[in-house]
C-alpha positions as CSV (number, residue, x, y, z in Angstrom):
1,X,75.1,80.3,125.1
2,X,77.8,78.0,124.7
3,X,78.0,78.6,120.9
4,X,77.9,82.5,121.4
5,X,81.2,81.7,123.7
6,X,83.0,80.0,121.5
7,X,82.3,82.2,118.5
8,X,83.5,85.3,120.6
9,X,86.8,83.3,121.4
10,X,87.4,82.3,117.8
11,X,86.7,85.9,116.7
12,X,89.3,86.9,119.6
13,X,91.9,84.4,118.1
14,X,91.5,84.9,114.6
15,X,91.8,89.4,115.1
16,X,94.9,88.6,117.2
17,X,96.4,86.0,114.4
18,X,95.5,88.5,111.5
19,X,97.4,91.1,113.4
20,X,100.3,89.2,114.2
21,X,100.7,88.2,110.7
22,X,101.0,91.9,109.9
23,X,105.1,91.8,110.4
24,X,105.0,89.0,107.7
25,X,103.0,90.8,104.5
26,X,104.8,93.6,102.6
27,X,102.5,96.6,102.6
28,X,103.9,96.6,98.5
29,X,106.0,94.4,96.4
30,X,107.9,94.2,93.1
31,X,110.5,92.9,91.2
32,X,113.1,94.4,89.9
33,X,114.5,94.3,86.0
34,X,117.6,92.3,87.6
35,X,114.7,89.7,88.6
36,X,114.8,90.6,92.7
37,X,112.2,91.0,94.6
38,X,111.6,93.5,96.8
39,X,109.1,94.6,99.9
40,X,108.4,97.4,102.4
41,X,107.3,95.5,105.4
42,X,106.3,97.5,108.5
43,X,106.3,95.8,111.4
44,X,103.7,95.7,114.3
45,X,106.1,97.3,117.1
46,X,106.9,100.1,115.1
47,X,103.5,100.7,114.3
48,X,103.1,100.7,118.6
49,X,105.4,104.0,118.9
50,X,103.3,105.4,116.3
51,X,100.1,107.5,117.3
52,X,96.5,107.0,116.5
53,X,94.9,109.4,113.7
54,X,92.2,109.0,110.9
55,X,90.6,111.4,108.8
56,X,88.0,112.8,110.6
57,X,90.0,113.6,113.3
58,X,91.6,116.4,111.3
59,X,95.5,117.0,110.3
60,X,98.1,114.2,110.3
61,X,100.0,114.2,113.9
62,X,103.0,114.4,111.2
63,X,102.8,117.0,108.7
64,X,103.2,116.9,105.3
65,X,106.5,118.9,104.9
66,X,108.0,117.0,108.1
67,X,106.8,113.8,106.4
68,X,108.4,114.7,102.9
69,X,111.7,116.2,104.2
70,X,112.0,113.2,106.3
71,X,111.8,110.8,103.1
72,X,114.0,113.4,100.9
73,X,116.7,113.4,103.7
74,X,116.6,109.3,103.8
75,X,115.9,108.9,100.0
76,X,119.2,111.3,99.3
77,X,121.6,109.3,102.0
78,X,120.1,105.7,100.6
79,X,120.2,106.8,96.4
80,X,123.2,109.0,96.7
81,X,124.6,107.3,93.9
82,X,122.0,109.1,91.6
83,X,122.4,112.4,90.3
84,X,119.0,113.4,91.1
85,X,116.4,111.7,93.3
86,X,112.5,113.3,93.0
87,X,109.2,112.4,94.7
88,X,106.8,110.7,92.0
89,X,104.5,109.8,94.0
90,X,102.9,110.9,98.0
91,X,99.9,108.5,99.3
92,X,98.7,108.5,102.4
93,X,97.2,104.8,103.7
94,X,96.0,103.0,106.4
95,X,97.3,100.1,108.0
96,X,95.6,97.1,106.4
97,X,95.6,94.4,109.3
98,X,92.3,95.3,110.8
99,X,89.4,97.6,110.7
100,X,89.5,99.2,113.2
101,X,93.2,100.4,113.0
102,X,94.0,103.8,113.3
103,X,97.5,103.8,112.3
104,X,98.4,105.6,109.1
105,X,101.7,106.3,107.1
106,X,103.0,108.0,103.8
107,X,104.7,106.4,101.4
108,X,106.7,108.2,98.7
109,X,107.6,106.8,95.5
110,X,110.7,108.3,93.6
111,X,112.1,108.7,90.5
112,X,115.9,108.2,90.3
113,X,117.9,109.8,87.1
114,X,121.3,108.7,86.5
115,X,123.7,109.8,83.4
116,X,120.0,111.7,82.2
117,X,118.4,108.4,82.2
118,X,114.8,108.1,84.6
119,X,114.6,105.0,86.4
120,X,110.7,104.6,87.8
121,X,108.8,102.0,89.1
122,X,111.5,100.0,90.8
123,X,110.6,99.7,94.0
124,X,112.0,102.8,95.5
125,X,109.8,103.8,98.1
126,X,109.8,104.7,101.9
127,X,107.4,104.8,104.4
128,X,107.0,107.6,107.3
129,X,105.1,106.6,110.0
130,X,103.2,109.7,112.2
131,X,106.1,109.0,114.9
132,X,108.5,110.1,112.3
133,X,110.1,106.5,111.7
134,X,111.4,106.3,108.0
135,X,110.9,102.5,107.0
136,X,112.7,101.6,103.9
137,X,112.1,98.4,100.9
138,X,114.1,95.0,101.5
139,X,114.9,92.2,99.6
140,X,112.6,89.4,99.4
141,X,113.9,86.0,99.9
């Protein structure tokens, strides 16, 4: 009995460690051509405000279109500098610190073109959580 308790406790602890973790991993990295390095990192409290949905339970809380014309309006204000910022790439995935979670998010990779010339692959991405919340990449240390 006593080794049943203490299994159960260490289960309890390492979920809650795992989790808490979460704010410290990147949900993707890469480096850059200039050599830095840079992550999208959602945190745990912003996941919180963010409601519950999988699958099965039928259509995202946030729709596609909301979720695209929030990352467009973002990607536009933060690559302004670009004559022409497009969506390469939609995915929608799951949180990856447990399980269990029920907390999904897009993320939409873009291609950039500047002076007629396509930059891809560079870590431009954003993340849209079902709440709406537009998360975007930040440097590494």
């Amino acid at each position: 009995m006593s080794r049943l308790v203490i299994v159960l406790i260490l289960v309890l602890f390492s979920g809650e460690s795992i989790a808490s973790r979460c704010d410290d991993l990147p949900v993707l990295t890469t480096e850059r051509r200039d050599g830095t390095k840079v992550g999208l990192f959602i945190a745990n409290d912003q996941f919180a405000n963010a409601p519950d949905w999988s699958p099965d339970s039928g259509d995202p809380p946030l729709s596609f279109s909301e979720a695209h014309r929030l990352a467009m309006e973002w990607a536009k204000t933060t690559y302004s500098k670009y004559d022409e910022v497009s969506v390469r790439e939609i995915s929608l995935t799951n949180r990856f610190c447990s399980s269990t979670d029920k907390r999904w998010y897009y993320i939409f990779d873009f291609t950039l073109v500047f002076d007629g010339n396509v930059f891809l692959g560079s870590g431009n991405w954003t993340a849209v959580l079902m709440n709406g919340t537009v998360i975007g990449p930040r440097k590494i240390e």
